[in-house]
N, CA and C atoms as an extended XYZ file, in Angstrom:
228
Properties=species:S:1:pos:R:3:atomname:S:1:resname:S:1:resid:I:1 pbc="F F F"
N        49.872      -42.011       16.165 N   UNK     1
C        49.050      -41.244       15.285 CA  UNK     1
C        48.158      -40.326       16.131 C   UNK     1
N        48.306      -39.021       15.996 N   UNK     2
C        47.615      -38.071       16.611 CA  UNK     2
C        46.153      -37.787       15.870 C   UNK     2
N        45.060      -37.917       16.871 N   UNK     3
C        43.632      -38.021       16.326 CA  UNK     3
C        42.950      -36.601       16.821 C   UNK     3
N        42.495      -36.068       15.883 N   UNK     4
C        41.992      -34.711       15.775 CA  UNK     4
C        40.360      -35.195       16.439 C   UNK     4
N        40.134      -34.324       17.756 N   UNK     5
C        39.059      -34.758       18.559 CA  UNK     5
C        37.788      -33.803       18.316 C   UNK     5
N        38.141      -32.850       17.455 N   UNK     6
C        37.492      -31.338       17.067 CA  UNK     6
C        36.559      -31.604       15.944 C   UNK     6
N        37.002      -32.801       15.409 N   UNK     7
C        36.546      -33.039       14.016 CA  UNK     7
C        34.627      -32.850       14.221 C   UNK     7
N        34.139      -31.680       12.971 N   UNK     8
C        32.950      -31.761       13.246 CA  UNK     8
C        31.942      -30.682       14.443 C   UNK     8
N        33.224      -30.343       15.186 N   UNK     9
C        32.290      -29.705       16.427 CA  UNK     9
C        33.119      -28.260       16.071 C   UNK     9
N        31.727      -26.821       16.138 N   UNK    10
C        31.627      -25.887       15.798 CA  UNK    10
C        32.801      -25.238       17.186 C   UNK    10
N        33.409      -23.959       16.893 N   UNK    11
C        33.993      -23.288       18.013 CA  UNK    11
C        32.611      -22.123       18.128 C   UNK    11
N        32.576      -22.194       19.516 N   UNK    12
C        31.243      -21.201       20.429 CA  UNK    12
C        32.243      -20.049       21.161 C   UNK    12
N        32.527      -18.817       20.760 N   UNK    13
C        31.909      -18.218       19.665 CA  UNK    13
C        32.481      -18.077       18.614 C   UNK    13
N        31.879      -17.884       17.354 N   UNK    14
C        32.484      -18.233       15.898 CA  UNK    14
C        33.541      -17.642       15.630 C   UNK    14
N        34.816      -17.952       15.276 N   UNK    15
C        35.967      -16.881       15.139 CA  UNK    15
C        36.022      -16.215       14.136 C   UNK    15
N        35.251      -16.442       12.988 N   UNK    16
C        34.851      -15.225       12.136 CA  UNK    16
C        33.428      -15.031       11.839 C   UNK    16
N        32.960      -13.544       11.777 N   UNK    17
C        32.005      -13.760       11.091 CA  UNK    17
C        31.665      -13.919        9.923 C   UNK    17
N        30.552      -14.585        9.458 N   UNK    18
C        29.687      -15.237        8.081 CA  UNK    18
C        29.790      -13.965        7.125 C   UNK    18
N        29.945      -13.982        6.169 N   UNK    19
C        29.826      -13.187        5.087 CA  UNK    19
C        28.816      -12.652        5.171 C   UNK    19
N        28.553      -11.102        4.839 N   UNK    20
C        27.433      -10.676        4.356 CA  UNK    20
C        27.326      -10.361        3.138 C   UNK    20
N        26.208      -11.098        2.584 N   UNK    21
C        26.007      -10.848        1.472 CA  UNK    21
C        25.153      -10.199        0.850 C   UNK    21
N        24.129       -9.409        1.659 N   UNK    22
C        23.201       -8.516        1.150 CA  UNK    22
C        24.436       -6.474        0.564 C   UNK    22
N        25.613       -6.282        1.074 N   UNK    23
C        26.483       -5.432        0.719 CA  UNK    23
C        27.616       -6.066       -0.650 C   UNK    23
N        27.087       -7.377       -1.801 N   UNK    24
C        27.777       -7.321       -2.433 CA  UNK    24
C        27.667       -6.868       -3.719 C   UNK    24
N        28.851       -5.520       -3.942 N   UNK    25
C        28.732       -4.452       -4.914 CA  UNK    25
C        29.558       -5.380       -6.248 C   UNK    25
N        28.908       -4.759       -7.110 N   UNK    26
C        29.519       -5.089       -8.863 CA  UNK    26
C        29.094       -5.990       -9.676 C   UNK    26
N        27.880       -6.839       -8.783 N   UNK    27
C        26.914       -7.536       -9.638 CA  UNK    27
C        26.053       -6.891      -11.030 C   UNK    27
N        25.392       -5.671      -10.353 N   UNK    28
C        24.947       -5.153      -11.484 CA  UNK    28
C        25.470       -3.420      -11.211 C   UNK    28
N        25.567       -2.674      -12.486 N   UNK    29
C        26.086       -1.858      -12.779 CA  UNK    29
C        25.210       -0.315      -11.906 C   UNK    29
N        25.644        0.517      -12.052 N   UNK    30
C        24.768        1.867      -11.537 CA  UNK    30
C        23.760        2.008      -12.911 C   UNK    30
N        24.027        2.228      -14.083 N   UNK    31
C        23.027        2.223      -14.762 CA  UNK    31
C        22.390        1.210      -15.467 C   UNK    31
N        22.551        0.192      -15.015 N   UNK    32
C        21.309       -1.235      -15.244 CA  UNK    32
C        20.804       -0.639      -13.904 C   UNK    32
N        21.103       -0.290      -12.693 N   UNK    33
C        20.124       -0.103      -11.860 CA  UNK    33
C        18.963        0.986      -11.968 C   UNK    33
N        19.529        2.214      -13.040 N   UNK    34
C        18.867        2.857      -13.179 CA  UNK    34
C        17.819        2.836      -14.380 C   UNK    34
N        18.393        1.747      -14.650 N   UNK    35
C        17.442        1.337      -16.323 CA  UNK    35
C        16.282        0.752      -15.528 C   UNK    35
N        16.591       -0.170      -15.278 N   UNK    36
C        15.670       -1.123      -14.343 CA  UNK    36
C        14.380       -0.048      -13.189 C   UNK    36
N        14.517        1.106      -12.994 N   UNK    37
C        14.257        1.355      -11.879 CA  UNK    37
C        13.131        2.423      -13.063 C   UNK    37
N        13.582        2.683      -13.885 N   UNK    38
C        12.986        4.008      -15.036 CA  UNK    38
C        11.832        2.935      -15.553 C   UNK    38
N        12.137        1.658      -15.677 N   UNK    39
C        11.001        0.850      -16.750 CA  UNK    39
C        10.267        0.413      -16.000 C   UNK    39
N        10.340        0.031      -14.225 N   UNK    40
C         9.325        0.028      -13.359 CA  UNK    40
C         8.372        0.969      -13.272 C   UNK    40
N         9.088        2.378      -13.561 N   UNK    41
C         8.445        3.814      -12.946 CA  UNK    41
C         7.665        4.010      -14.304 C   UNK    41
N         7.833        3.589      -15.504 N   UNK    42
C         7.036        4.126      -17.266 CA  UNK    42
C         5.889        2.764      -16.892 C   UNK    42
N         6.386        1.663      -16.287 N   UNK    43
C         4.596        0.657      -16.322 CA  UNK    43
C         4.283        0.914      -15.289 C   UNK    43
N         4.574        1.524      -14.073 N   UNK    44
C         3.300        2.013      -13.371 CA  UNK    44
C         2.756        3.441      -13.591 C   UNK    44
N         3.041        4.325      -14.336 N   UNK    45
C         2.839        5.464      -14.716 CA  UNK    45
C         1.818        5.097      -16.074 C   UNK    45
N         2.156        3.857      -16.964 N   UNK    46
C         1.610        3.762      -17.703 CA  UNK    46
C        -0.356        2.959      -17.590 C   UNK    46
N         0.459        1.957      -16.456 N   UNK    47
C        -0.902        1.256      -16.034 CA  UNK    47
C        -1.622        2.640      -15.490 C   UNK    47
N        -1.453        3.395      -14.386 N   UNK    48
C        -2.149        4.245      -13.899 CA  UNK    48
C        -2.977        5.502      -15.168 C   UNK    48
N        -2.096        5.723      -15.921 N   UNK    49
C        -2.870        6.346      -17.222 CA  UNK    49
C        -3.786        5.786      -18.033 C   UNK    49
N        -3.579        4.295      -18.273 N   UNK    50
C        -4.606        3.436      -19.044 CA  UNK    50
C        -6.264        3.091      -17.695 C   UNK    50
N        -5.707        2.931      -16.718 N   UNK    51
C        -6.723        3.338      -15.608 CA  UNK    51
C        -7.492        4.062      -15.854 C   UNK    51
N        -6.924        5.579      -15.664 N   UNK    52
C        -7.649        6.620      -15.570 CA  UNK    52
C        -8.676        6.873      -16.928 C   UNK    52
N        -7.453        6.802      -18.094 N   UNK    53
C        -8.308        6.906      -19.420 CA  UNK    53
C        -9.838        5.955      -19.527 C   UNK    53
N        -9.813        4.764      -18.565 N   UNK    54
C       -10.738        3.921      -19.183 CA  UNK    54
C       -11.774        4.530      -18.279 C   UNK    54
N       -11.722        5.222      -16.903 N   UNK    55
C       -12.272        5.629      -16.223 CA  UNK    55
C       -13.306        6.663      -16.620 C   UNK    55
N       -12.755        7.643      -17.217 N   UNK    56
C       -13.303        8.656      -17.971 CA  UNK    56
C       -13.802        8.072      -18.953 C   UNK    56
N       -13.246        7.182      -19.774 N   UNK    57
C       -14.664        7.060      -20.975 CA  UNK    57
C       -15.904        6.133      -20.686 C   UNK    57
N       -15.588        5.347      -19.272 N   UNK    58
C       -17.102        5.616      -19.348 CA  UNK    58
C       -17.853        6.426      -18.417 C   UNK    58
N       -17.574        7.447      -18.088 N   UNK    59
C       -18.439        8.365      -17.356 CA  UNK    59
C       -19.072        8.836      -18.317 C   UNK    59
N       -18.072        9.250      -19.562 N   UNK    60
C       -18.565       10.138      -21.107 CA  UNK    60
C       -19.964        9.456      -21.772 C   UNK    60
N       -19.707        8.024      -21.696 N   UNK    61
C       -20.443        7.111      -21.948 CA  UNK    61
C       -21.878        7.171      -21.085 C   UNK    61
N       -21.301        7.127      -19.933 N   UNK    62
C       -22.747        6.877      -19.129 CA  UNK    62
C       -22.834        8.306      -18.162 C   UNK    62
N       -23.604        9.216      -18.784 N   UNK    63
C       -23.479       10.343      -17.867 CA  UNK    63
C       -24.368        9.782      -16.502 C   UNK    63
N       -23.660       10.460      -15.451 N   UNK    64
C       -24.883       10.132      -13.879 CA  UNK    64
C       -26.136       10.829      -14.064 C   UNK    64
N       -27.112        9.500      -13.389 N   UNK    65
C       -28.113        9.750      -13.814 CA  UNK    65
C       -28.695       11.011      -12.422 C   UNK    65
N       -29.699       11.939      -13.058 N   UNK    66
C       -30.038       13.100      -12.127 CA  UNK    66
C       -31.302       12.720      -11.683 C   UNK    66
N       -31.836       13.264      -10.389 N   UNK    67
C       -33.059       13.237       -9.639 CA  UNK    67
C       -33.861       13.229      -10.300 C   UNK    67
N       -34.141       14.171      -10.714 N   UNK    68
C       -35.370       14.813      -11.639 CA  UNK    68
C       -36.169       16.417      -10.757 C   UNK    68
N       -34.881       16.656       -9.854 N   UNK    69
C       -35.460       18.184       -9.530 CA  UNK    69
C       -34.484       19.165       -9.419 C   UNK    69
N       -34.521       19.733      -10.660 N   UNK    70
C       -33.526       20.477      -10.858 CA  UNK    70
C       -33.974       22.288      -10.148 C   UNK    70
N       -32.988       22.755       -9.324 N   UNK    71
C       -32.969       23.742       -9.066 CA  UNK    71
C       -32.718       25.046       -9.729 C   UNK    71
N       -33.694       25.928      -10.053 N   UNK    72
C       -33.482       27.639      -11.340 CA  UNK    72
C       -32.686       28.267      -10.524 C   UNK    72
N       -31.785       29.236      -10.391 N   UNK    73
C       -31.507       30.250       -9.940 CA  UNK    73
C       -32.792       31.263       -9.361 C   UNK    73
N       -32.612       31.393       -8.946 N   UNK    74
C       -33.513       33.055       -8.485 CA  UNK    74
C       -35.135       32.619       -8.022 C   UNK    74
N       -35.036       30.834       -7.772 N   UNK    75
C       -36.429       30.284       -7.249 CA  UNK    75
C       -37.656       30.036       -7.621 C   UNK    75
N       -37.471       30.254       -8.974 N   UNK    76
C       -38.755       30.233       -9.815 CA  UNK    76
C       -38.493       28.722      -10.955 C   UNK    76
């Protein structure tokens, strides 16, 4: 009976290489990628508008408050 002495022990260097799997195509489609990529781009476009809007109302709200020395034209 011939006994396989290999059993278990790796060959140095590997005779194939490992799959890569960060290049595997057809999981998801070109336009689920582009769906996906449009509804990221409408909630940060959207958060950044609800930002800004809240920003402005309260400046409207709270105008900055002034010194109390206001400068005339022409120095008088």
């Amino acid at each position: 009976m011939a006994q396989n002495h290999d059993f278990g022990r790796r060959a140095y260097p590997p005779q194939e290489p490992p799959p890569d799997l960060t290049h595997e195509e057809g999981t998801v489609s070109a336009p689920w990628k582009w769906a996906i990529t449009a509804a990221i781009a409408a909630v940060l476009l959207l958060a950044m508008y609800g930002v800004t809007t809240h920003r402005d109302e309260q400046v409207a709200a709270n105008p900055p408050a002034t010194t109390g020395s206001v400068s005339t034209p022409g120095g008088k």
